[in-house]
Chimera marker file (.cmm) of the C-alpha trace (Angstrom):
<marker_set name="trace">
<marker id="1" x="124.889" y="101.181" z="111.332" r="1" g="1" b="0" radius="0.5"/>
<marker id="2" x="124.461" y="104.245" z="112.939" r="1" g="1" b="0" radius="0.5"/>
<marker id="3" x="121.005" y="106.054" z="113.484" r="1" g="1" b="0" radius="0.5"/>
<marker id="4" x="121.936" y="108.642" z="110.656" r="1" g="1" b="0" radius="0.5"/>
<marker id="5" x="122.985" y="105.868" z="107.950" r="1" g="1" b="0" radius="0.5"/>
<marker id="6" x="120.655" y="106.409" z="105.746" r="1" g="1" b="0" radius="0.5"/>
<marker id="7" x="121.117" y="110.212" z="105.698" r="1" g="1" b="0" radius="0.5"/>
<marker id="8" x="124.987" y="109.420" z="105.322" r="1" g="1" b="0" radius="0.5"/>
<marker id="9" x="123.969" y="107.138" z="102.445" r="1" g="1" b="0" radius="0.5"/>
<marker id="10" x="122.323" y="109.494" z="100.670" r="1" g="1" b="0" radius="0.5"/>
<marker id="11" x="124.915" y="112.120" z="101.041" r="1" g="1" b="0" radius="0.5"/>
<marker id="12" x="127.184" y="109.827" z="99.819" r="1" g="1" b="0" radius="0.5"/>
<marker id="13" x="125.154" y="109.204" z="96.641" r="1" g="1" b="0" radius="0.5"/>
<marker id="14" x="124.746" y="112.981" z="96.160" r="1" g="1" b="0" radius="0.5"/>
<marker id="15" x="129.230" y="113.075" z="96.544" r="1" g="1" b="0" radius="0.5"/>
<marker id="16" x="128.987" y="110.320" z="93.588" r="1" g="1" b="0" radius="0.5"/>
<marker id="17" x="126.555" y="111.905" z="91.418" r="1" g="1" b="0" radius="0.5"/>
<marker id="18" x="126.585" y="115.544" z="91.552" r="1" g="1" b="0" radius="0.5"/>
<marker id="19" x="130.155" y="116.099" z="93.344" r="1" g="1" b="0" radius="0.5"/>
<marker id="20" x="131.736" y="116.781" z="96.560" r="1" g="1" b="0" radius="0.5"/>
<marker id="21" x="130.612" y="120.637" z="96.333" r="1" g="1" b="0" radius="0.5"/>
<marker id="22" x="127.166" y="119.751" z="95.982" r="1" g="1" b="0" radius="0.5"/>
<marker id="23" x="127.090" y="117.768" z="98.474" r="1" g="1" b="0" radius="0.5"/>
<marker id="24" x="128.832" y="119.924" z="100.871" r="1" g="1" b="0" radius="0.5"/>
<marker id="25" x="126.450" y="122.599" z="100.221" r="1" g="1" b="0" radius="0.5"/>
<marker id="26" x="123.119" y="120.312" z="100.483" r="1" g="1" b="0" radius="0.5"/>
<marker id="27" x="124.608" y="118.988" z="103.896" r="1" g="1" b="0" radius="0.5"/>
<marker id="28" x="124.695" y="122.604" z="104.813" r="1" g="1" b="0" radius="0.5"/>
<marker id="29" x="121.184" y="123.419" z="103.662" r="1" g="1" b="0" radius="0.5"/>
<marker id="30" x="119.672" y="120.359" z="105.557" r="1" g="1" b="0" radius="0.5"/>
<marker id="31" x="122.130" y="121.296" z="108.460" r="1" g="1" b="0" radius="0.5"/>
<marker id="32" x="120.804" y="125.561" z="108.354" r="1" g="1" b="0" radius="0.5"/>
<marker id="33" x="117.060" y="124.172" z="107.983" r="1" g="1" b="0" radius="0.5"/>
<marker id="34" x="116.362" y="121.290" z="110.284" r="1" g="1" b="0" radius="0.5"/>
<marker id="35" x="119.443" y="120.878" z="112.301" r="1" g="1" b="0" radius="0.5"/>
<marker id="36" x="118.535" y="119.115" z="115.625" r="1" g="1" b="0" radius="0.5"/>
<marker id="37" x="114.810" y="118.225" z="114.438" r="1" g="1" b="0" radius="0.5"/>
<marker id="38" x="113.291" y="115.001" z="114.257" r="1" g="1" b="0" radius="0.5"/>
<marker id="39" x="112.383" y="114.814" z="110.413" r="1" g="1" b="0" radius="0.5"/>
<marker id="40" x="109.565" y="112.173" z="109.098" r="1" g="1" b="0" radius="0.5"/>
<marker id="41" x="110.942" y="111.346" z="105.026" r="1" g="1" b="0" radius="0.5"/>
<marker id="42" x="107.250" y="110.687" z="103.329" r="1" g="1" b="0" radius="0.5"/>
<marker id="43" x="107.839" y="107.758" z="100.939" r="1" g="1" b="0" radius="0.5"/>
<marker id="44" x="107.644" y="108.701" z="97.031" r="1" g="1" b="0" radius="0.5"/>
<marker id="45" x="103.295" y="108.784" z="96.905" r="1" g="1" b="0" radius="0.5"/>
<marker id="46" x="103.091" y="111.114" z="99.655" r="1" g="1" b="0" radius="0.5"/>
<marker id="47" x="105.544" y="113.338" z="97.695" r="1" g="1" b="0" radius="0.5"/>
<marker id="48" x="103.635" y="113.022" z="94.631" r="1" g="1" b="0" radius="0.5"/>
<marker id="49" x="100.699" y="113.904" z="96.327" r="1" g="1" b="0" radius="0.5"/>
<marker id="50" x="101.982" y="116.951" z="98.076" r="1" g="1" b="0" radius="0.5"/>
<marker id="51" x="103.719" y="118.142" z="94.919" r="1" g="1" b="0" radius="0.5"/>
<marker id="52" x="99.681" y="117.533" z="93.318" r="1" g="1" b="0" radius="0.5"/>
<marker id="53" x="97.570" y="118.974" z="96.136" r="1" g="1" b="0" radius="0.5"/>
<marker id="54" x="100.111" y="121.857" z="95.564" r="1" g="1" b="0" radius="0.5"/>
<marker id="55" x="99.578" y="122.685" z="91.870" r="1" g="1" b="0" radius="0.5"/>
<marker id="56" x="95.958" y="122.119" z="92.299" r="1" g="1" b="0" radius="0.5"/>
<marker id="57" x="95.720" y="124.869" z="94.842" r="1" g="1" b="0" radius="0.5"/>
<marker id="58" x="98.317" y="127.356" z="92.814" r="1" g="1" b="0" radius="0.5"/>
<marker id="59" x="96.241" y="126.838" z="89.689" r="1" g="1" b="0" radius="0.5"/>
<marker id="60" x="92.713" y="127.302" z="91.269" r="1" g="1" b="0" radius="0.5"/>
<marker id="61" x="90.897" y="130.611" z="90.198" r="1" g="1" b="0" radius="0.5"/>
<marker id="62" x="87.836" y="129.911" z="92.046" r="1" g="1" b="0" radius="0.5"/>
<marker id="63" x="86.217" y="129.006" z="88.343" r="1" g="1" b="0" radius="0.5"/>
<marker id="64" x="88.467" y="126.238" z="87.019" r="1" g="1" b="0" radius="0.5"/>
<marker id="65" x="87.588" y="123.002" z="89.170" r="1" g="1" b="0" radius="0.5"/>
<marker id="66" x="86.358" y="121.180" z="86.289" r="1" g="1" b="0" radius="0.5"/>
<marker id="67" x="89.602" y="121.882" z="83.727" r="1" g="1" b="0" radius="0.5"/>
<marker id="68" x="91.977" y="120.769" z="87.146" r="1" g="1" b="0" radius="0.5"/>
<marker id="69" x="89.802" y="117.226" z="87.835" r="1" g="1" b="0" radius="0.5"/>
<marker id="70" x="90.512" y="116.924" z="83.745" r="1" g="1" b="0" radius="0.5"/>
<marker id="71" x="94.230" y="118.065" z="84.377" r="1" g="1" b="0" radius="0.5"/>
<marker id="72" x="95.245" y="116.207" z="87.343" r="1" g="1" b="0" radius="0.5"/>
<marker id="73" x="92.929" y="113.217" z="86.762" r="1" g="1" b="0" radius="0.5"/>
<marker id="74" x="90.585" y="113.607" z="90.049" r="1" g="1" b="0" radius="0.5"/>
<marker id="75" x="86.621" y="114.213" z="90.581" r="1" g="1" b="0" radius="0.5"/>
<marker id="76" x="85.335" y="118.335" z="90.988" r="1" g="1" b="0" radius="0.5"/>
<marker id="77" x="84.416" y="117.325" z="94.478" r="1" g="1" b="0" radius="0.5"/>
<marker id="78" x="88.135" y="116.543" z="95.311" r="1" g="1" b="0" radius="0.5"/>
<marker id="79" x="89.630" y="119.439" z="93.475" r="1" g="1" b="0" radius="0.5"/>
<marker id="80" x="87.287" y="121.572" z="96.024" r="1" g="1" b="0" radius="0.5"/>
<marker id="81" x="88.590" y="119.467" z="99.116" r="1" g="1" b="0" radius="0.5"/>
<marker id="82" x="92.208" y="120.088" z="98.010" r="1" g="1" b="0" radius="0.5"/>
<marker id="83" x="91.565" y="123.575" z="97.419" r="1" g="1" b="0" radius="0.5"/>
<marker id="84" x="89.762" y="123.890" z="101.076" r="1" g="1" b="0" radius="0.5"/>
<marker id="85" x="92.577" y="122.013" z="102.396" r="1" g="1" b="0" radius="0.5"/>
<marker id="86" x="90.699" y="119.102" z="103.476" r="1" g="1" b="0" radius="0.5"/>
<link id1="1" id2="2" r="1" g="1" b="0" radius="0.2"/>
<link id1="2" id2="3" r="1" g="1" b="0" radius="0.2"/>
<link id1="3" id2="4" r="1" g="1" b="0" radius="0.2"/>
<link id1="4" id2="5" r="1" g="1" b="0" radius="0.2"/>
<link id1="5" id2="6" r="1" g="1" b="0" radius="0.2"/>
<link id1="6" id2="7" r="1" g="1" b="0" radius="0.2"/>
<link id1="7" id2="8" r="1" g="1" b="0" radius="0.2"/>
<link id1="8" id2="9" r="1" g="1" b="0" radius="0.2"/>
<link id1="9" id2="10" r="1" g="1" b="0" radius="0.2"/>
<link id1="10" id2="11" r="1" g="1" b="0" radius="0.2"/>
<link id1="11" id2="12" r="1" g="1" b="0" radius="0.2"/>
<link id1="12" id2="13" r="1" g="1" b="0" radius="0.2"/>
<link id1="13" id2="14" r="1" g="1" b="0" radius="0.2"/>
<link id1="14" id2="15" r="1" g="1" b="0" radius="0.2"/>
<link id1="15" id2="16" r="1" g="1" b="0" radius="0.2"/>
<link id1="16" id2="17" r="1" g="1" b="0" radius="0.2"/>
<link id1="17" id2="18" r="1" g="1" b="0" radius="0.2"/>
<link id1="18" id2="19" r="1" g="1" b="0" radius="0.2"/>
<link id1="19" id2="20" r="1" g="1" b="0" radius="0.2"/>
<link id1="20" id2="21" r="1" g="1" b="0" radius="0.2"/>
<link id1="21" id2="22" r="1" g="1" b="0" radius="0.2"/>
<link id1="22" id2="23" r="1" g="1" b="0" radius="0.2"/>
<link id1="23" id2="24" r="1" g="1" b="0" radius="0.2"/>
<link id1="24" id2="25" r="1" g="1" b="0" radius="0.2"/>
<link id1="25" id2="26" r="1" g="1" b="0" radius="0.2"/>
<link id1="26" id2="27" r="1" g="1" b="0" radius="0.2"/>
<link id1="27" id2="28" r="1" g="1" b="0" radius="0.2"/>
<link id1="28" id2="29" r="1" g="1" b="0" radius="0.2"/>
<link id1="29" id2="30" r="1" g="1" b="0" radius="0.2"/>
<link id1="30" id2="31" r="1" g="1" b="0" radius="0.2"/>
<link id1="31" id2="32" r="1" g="1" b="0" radius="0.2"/>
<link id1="32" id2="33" r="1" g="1" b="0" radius="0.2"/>
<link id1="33" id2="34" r="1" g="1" b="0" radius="0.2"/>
<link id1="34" id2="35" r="1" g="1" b="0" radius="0.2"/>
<link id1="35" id2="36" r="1" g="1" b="0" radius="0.2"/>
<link id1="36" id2="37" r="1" g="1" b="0" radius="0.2"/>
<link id1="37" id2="38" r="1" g="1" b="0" radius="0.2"/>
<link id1="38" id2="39" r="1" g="1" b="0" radius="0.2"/>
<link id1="39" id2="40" r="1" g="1" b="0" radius="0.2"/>
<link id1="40" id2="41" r="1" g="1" b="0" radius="0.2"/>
<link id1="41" id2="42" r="1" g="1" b="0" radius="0.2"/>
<link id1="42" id2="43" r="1" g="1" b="0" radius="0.2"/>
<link id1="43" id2="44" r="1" g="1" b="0" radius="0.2"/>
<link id1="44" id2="45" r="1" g="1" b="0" radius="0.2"/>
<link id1="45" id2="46" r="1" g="1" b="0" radius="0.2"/>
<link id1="46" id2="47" r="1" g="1" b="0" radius="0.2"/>
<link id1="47" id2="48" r="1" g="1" b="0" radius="0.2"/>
<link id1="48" id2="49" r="1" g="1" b="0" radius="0.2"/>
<link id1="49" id2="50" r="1" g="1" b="0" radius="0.2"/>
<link id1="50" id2="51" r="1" g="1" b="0" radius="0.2"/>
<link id1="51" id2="52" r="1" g="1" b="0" radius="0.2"/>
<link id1="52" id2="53" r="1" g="1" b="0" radius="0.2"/>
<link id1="53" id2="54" r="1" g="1" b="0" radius="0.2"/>
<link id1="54" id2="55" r="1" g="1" b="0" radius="0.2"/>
<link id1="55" id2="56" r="1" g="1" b="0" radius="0.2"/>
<link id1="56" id2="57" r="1" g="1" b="0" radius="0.2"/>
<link id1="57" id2="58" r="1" g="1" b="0" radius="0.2"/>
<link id1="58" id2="59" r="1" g="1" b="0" radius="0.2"/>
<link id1="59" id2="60" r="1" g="1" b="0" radius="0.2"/>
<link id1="60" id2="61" r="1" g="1" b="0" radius="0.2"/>
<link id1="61" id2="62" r="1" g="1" b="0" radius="0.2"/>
<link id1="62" id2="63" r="1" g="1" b="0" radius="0.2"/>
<link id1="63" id2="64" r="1" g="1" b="0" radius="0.2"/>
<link id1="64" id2="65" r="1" g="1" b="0" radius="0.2"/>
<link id1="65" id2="66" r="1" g="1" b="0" radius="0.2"/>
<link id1="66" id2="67" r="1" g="1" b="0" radius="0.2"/>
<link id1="67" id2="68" r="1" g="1" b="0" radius="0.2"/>
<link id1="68" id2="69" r="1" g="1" b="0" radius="0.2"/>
<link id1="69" id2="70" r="1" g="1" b="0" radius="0.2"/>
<link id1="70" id2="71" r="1" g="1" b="0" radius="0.2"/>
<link id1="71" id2="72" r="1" g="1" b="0" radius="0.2"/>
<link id1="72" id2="73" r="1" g="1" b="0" radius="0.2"/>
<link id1="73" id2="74" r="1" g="1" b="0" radius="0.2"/>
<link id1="74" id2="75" r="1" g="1" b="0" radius="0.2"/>
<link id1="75" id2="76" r="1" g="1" b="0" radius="0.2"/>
<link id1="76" id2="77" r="1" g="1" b="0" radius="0.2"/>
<link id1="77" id2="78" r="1" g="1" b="0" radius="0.2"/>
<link id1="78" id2="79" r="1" g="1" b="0" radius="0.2"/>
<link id1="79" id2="80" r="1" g="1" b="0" radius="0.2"/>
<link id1="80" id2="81" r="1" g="1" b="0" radius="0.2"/>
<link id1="81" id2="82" r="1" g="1" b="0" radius="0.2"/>
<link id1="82" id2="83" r="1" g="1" b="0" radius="0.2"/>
<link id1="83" id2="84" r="1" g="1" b="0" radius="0.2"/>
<link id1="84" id2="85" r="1" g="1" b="0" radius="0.2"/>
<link id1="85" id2="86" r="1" g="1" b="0" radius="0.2"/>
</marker_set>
């Protein structure tokens, strides 16, 4: 296995799935935007985190901590810590 098997094996997946276009074209994108870089892939909670932490912060109107914590499912005190970026 080479060191970028895992990438290939997704980009395979992507060929299978979505077509050889699509795939061409995300293999570009990945190429134009991180070429060269070691990348860290956060596993599936991390994402859903991020992706959280992100709506939380977009949503925020400096009044509305109470309706997110109902929203989102997390205490007032941790909608402020997102918000702060903590």
């Amino acid at each position: 296995m080479t060191r970028h098997g895992a990438f290939l094996r997704v980009m395979e997946r992507v060929a299978v799935e979505m077509g050889g276009e699509a795939s061409r074209v995300m293999l570009a994108l990945f190429v134009a935007e991180s070429g060269g870089e070691r990348l860290m892939v956060p596993d599936e909670h991390d994402l859903f985190l991020e992706c959280r932490n992100k709506n939380i912060r977009d949503r925020y109107r400096g009044h509305n901590a109470e309706e997110l914590a109902l929203r989102y499912s997390v205490s007032v005190s941790q909608v402020k810590r997102i918000v702060a970026g903590q």
